[in-house]
N, C-alpha and C positions, 0 to 999 in steps of 0.2 A: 736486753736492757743495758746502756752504759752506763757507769759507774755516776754520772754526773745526774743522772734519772734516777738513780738507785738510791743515792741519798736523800735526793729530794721527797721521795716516795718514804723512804722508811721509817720517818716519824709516825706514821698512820700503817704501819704494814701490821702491829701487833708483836706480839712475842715472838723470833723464828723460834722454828722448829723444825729438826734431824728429817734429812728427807733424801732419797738417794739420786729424785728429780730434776734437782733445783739446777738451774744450768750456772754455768760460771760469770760471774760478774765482770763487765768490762771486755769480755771477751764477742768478737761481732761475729763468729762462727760464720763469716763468707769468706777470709783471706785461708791460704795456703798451709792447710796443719794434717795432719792424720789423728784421727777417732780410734775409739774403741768404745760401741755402742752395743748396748744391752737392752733387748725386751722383754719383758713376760707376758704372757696369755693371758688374757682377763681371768680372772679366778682360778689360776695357776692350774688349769687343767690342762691333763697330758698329751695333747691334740697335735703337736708335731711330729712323734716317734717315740719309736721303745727303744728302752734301753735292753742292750744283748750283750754275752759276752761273761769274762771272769776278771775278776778286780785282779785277781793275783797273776793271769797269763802276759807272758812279755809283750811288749808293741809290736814286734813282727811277728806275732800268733795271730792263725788264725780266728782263736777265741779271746782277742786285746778285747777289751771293752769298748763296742760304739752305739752309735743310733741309727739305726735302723727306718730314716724316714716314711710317714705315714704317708698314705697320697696328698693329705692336707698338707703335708709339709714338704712333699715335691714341689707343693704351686708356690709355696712359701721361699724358698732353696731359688727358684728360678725367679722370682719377682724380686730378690736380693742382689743376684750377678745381672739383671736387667736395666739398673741405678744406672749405669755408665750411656745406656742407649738414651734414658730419659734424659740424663745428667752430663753430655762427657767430659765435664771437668771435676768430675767424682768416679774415680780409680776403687774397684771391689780386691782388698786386698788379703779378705778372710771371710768365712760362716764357719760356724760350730753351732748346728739347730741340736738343741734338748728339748724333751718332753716337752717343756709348760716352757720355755723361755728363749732365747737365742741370744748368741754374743757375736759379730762383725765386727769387722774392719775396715773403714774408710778414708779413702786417699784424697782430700781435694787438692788437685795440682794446681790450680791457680784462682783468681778470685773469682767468686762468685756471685751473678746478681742477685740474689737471696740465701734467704737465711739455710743453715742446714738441715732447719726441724721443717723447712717446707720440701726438703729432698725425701724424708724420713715419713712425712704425708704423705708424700705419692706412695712410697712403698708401700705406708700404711693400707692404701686404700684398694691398691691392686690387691692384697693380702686378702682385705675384707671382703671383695669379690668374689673370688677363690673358697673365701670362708662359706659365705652367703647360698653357695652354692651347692655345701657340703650336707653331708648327712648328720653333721653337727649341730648345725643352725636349724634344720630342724627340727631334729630333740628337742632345744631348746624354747623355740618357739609353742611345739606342745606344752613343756612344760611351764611356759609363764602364761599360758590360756587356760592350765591349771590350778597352778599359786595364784594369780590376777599379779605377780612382781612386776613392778617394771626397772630391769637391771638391763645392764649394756649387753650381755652373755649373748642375745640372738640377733646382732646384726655387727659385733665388734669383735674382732680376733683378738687382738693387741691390749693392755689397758691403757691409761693416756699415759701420755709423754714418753721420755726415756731416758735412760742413766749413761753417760759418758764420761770418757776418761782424754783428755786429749796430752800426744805425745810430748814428751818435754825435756828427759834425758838420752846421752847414748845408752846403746843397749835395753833399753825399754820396750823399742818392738819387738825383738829376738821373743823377751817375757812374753809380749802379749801373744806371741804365735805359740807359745809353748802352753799358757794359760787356755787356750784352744780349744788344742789338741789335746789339753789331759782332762778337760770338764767332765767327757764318758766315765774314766776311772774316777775321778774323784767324787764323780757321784754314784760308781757300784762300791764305792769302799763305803761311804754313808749310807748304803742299803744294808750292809752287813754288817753295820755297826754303829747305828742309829743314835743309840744314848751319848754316845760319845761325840757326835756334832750336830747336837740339839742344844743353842741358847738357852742357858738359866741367868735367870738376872735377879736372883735372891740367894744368892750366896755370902753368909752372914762370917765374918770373922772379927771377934775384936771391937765390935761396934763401926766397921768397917762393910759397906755392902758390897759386893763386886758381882758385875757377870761373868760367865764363864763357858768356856769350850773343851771339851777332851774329858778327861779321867778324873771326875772328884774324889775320886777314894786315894787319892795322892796325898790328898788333907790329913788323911788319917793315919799317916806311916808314922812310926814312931820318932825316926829320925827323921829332922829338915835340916840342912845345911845351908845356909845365906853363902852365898858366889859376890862378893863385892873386892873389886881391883880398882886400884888408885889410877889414874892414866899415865902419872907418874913411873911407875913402871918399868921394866926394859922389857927387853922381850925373854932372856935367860928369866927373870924373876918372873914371868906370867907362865914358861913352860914351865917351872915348877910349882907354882896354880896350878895349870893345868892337870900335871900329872897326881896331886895330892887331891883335888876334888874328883877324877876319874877314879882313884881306887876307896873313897869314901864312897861311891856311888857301885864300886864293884860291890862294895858289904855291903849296902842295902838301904843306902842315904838317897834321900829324895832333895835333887838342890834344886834352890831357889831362887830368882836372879830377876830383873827386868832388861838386863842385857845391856846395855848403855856402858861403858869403857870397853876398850880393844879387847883386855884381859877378858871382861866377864863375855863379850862375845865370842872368844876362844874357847873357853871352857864349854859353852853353849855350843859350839859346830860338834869338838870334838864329843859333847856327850851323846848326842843326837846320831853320831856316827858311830858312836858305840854301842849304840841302842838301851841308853842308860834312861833313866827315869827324871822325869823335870816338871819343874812349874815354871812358867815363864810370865811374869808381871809384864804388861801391854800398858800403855796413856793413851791406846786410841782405842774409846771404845767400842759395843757390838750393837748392831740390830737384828730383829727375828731371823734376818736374812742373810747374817753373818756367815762368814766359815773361818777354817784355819790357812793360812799360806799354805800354800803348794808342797812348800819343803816342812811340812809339818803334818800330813796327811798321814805316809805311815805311822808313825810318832804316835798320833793321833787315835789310829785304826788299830794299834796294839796295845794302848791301855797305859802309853808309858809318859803321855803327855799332858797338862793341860794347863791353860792360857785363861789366865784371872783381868778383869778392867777393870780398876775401880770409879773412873769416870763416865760419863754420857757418851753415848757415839755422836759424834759432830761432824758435814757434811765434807769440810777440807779439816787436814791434818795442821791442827796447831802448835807452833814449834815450840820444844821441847828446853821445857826452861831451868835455871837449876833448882829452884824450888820445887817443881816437880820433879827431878832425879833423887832429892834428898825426901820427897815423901814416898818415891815407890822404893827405893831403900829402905825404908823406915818400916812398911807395910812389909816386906821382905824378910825382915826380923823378927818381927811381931807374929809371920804364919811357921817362922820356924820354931818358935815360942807355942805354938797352938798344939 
């Protein structure tokens, strides 16, 4: 839908609402962009592969963390580098299949006469084939001639639609190839350490509500230390930030920050690299389906991190205003007070 449609429509659309679906507005998804598309399995069941492997063993070990495709997820793997014979102005330039979901990468080189969610139907449908065929749909089909349900589960692999990211800065692909290739491990570190990136969205301080990811027991430390740097600044005056919140954090201070000025992101690499202990204030917030950055997994997986929102998760990141800087500062204060 063009932006010119989109408005005329959304007096009558209702209230939005947070959806990780919703495709991007104004955008005609047939010119010349590169994707990064994401599905899940209807009813996030683990119908592609297992995961194998130790969260803790290096990338060149034998025992790195991967998935181990199922036969379903052979026909799936092959119906994904297939796009190019159906499409060939859609270049396959990633798969990483997990369990219950998959993440790709898609290259269209040049325009195309239709949309890209009718590229993403044909795969859909080869999928479902494949599916249809399985000893899954099956089961299934037993089992809704026993419920009497009628759910998608016995003839749809996929659920509808699907969530995309499309490329926009330098250096962004590099991420998306690295985001990948670390899905395996970052999902056997959340096997082994579950509570710790599992969404609570009742997290009460202050008359303040927040969701929240990683180590709640961080709330509880005796000390909290607020990390707030002027941008004003030099850099001589931030590495002495730096180095006075590193050795409050060596005695047993939990700091506190939303990270927003140069300094208080300094502070934040180097504690993170020090494996020191943090709460880190976020403006963009979580759904069930949330997780942590990449560079926050071990942080995360060691009990020494965790990531509070005090707002709604919203579908595109809305830019960050200063009255927003001056309330997650202020919420900043107020947890180091708790």
């Amino acid at each position: 839908m063009d932006k010119e449609a989109f408005e005329k429509h959304k007096p009558f659309a209702g209230e939005k609402k947070p959806s990780m679906l919703r495709r991007r507005i104004g955008h005609d998804y047939e010119s010349r962009r590169i994707y990064l598309i994401t599905m899940t399995v209807e009813g996030r069941r683990p119908l592609l592969g297992t995961l194998v492997g130790d969260a803790d063993a290096h990338d060149d070990s034998p025992e790195a963390p991967r998935v181990e495709p199922s036969p379903l997820g052979l026909e799936v793997q092959q119906c994904w580098f297939s796009i190019h014979e159906h499409y060939p102005e859609v270049e396959v330039l990633s798969l990483q299949l997990m369990p219950d979901h998959l993440h790709g990468i898609l290259f269209v080189t040049h325009q195309m006469e239709q949309h890209l969610g009718m590229v993403l139907k044909g795969f859909k449908a080869g999928c479902n084939k494949a599916y249809r065929q399985s000893p899954y749909a099956a089961t299934m089909l037993q089992q809704r001639g026993t419920n009497g349900k009628d759910d998608r589960t016995h003839g749809f692999l996929f659920s509808r639609n699907y969530n995309d990211h499309i490329l926009e800065g330098a250096g962004e692909l590099e991420r998306w190839f690295q985001y990948l290739h670390d899905n395996p491990r970052r999902l056997a570190i959340r096997r082994s350490h579950p509570d710790y990136f599992r969404v609570r969205f009742d997290i009460a301080i202050k008359g303040q509500t927040y969701a929240a990811i990683g180590n709640r027991f961080l709330l509880d430390s005796p000390e909290k230390v607020q990390v707030q740097c002027s941008r004003r600044l030099t850099d001589e005056q931030v590495a002495e930030i730096v180095s006075t919140m590193l050795a409050k954090a060596h005695r047993g201070a939990v700091l506190v920050s939303p990270a927003i000025s140069k300094g208080e992101q300094d502070v934040m690499r180097a504690a993170l690299d020090a494996r020191l202990p943090l709460i880190f204030l976020t403006p963009w917030g979580f759904n069930e389906f949330s997780r942590p950055g990449h560079q926050y997994y071990e942080a995360c997986a060691e009990g020494r991190f965790l990531i509070l929102a005090p707002w709604p998760h919203e579908n595109q990141r809305i830019p960050l205003t200063r009255n927003m800087c001056l309330a997650l500062n202020t919420m900043a204060a107020t947890i180091c007070q708790k």
